[in-house]
N, C-alpha and C positions, 0 to 999 in steps of 0.2 A: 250578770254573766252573759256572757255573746254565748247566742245559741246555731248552731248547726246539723242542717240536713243533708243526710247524703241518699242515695240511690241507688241501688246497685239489684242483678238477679243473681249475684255470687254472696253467699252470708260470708265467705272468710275475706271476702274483700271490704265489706260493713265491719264488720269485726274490726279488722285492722285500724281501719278507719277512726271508729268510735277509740279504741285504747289509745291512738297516739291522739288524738284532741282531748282528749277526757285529762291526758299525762297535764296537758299545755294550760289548762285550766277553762276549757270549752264547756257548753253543755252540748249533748251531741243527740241528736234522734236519729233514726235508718230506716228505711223501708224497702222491702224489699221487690217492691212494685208499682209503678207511676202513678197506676191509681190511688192507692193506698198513699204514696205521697203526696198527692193534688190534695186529698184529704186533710192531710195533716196543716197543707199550709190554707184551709179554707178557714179551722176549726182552733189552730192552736196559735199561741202568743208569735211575733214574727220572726223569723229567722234572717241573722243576718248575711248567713253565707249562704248557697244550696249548692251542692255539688250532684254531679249525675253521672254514671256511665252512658257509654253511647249506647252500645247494642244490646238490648230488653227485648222482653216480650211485651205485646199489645200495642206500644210506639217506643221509638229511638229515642236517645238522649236530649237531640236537637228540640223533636216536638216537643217532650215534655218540658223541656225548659222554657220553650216558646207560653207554653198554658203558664206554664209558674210563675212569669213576667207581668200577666193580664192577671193573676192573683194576688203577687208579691211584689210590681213594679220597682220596689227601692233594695231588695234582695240583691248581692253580690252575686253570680251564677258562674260557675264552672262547670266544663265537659271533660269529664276524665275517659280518656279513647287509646286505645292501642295508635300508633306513628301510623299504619296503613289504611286507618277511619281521615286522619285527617282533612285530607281532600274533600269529604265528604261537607264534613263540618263547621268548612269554610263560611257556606252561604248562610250559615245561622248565623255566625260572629257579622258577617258583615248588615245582616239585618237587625244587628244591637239583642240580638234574643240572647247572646253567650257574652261575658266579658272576658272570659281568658277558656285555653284548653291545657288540657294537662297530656301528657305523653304518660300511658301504663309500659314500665311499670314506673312507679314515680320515685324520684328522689326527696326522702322523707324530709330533710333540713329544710328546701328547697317548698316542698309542699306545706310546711308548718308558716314559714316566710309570709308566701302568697295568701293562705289563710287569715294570719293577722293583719297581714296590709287591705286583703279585702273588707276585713272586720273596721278597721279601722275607716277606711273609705265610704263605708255605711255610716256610722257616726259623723264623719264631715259632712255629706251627704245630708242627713236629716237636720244637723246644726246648720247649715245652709238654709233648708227648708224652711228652718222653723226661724231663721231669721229674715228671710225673703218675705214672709207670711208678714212678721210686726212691722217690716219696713212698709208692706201694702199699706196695713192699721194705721202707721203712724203718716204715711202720704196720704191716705183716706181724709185722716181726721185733719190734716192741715190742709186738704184741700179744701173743707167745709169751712175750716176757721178761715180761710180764704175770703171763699166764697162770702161769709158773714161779716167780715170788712170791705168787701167790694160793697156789698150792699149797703153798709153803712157808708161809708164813703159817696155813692152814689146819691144816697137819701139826703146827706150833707149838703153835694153837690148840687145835687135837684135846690136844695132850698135855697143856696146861696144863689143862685143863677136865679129862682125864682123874687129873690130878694130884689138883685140887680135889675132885671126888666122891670118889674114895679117902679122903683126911683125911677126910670126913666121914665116910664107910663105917664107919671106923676107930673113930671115936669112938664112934661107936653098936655096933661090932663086927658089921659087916655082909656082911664080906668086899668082893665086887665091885657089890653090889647097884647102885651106880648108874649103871654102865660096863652091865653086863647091862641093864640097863633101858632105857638110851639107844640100846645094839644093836635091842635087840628090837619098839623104840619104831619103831626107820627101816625092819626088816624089815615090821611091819607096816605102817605109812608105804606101802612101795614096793608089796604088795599091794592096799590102797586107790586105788593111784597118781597120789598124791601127785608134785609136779613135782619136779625136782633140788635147788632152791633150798628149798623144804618140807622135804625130806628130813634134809638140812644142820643148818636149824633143828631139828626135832625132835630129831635126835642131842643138840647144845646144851642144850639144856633138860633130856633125858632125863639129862645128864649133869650139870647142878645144881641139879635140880629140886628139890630137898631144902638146898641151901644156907641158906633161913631159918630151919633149926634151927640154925646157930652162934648163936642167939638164945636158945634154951629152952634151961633150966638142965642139967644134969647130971644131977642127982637125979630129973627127968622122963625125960630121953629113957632111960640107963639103969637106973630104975623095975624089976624083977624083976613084979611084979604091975599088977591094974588101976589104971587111973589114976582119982583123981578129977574130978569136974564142974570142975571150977576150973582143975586142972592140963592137963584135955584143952583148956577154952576156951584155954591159953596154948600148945597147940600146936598149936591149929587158927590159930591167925596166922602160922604161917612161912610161906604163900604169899606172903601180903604180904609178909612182912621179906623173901624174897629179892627178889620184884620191886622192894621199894627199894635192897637191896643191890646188885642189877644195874644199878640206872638209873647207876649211877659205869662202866659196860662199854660202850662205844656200839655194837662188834659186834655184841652180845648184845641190841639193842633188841629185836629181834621175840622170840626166847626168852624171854625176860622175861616176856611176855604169856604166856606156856604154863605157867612155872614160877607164876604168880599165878593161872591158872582149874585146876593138874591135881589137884584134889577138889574140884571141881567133879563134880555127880553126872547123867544122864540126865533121872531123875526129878524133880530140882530138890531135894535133899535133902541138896545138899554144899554145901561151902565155899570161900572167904569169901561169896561173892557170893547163892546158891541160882539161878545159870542152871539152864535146864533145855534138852531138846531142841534143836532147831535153833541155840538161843541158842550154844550150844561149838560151836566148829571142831573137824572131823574129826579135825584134827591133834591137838589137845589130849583129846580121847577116846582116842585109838591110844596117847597116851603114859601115860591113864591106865590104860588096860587092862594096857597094858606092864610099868608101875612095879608094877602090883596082882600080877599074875600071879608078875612078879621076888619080891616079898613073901611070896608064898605056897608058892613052891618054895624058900625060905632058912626055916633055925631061929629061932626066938625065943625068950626068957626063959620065955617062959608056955605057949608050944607047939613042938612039933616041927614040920619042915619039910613040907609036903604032896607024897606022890606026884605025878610028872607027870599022871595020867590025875583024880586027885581036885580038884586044882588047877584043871585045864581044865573042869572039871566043874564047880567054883564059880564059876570065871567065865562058863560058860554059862547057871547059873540066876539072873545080874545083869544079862543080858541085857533090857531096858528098863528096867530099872530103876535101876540101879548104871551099866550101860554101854549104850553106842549099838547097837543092834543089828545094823546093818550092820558096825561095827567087832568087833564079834562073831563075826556072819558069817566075815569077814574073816580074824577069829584062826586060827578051827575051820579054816577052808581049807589053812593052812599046815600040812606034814607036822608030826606032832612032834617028828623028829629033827631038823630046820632050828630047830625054834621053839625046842629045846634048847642047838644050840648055833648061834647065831645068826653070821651071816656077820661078815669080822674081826674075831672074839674076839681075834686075837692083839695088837692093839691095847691090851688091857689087859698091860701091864707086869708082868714078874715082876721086883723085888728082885736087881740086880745083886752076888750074893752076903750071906752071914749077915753077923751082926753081926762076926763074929772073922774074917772075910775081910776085909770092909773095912776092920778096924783094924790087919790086918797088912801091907796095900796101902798106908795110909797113912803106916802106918812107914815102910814102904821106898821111899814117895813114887813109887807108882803109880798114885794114883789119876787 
């Protein structure tokens, strides 16, 4: 049963009031003074209509309907006022403290009407509410179930791309080079600070940055000695071949851009393009410093692998020239035990057993 308050410091006017809602099938409470009403809506179950006269003792109609608002916010509110209060009672309606006024003396039909459509308007009202509420719950919980596909997705993605730079590593006989690279690529990333979504991508890229050499031959990449003019022009093009090989990856769009500028040089003396300065994004210097630096502490055919301290040292006399200075800056900042071994290394995958493990797992179909 919809319950109703009314107001008033006339009892035959409560009176009236109560018998014709009582007829209509209301529950009806009265009071016959604002305070004694503020009470009733502090203390008792909620009402959905409140009706008020204007002119009281202690405060007007307007105030107390104002307090009744800050106690009863979802309450229907009418001001029941003689035609020459009106004027008065405007600035309440328009400050949302009144939803509607009534002229005394009232037309009974008229007044039952507006009664039930307020009655009813409270029920839409809280059915609103209380569907607004599970729509919050049920965006909450798919936003985490989101969230929890992103991340699996991610983790996926992490491994597949970790997968790919390996193969590559492999063929060139590189060990982890391009897994260390993409680490060390984000570590410096996060000291530039670089936003989350930056971060993400530079890993991406650090980790197939080198993919457009499934392109150059064999006899190039693993070469024992210097390359000639002709053989280096043919592998100064894998930027390119991976940025086209990527455009088939649509996750991969923005890497793709990094994997295609990262020899690119400061001074404008790299490749494909010759940007220079401000032309590179931050990003794709950190990953070129990165990948360079990875390079330089690993062996190669033609040279041994450089100490930590000699390495750091040739990447700081490329300082404008080779690399960004600030990314530079940047590097030197980081201790060398961090910059050595770079936050989740454990990300790179160790070989779930030798070869004669696995063969004898498979035998016995356990793999």
């Amino acid at each position: 049963m919809d319950r109703l308050l009314f107001v008033d410091d006339e009892q035959y006017v409560l009176n009236a009031l109560k018998r014709t809602f009582e007829l209509e099938g209301f529950e009806v409470v009265t009071a016959s003074r604002p305070a004694e009403a503020l009470e009733l809506l502090r203390t008792e179950k909620p009402f959905q209509v409140i009706g008020s006269d204007y002119r009281m003792p202690e405060m007007n109609g307007a105030e107390f309907l104002q307090h009744a608002r800050e106690i009863s916010p979802h309450s229907y509110r009418l001001l029941i006022s003689a035609v020459e209060e009106f004027s008065i009672a405007v600035e309440a309606v328009n400050r949302g403290e009144i939803h509607r006024l009534i002229p005394k003396p009232w037309d009974r039909d008229e007044l039952i009407q507006l009664v039930r459509s307020a009655a009813e308007d409270y029920h839409l009202r809280a059915r609103y509410q209380e569907m607004a509420a599970l729509l919050q719950q049920k965006n909450a919980a798919l936003e985490a179930a989101n969230r929890d596909l992103e991340a699996r997705v991610s983790e996926s993605t992490a491994g597949l791309l970790i997968a790919l730079g390996s193969a590559l590593d492999e063929r060139r006989a590189r060990g982890a080079h391009s897994a260390l690279a993409a680490l060390r690529a984000r570590r410096l990333g996060a000291e530039l600070g670089l936003s989350s979504r930056e971060l993400v991508v530079l890993e991406q890229a650090g980790l197939v940055h080198d993919i457009g050499l499934v392109t150059v031959p064999d006899a190039i990449l693993q070469k024992p000695g210097p390359l000639t003019p002709e053989e280096w022009e043919r592998v100064k093009t894998h930027p390119y071949e991976g940025y086209r090989i990527l455009a088939q990856v649509p996750f991969l769009r923005e890497a793709r851009k990094m994997v295609l500028l990262h020899h690119e040089r400061w001074d404008g003396t790299g490749y494909p393009f010759g940007l220079q300065g401000e032309q590179l994004p931050r990003a794709v210097s950190a990953l070129a410093l990165a990948e360079s630096y990875s390079a330089l502490r690993e062996p190669r055919a033609y040279r041994a692998a450089r100490e930590e301290a000699a390495a750091r040292e040739e990447i700081s006399r490329a300082s404008g020239s080779r690399f960004d200075p600030v990314v530079v800056d940047a590097f030197q900042s980081i201790p060398a035990a961090a910059w050595e071994r770079p936050p989740d290394l454990s990300r790179v995958a160790e070989p779930e057993g030798n070869f004669e493990e696995l063969r004898r797992r498979a035998l016995a179909r356990e793999l």
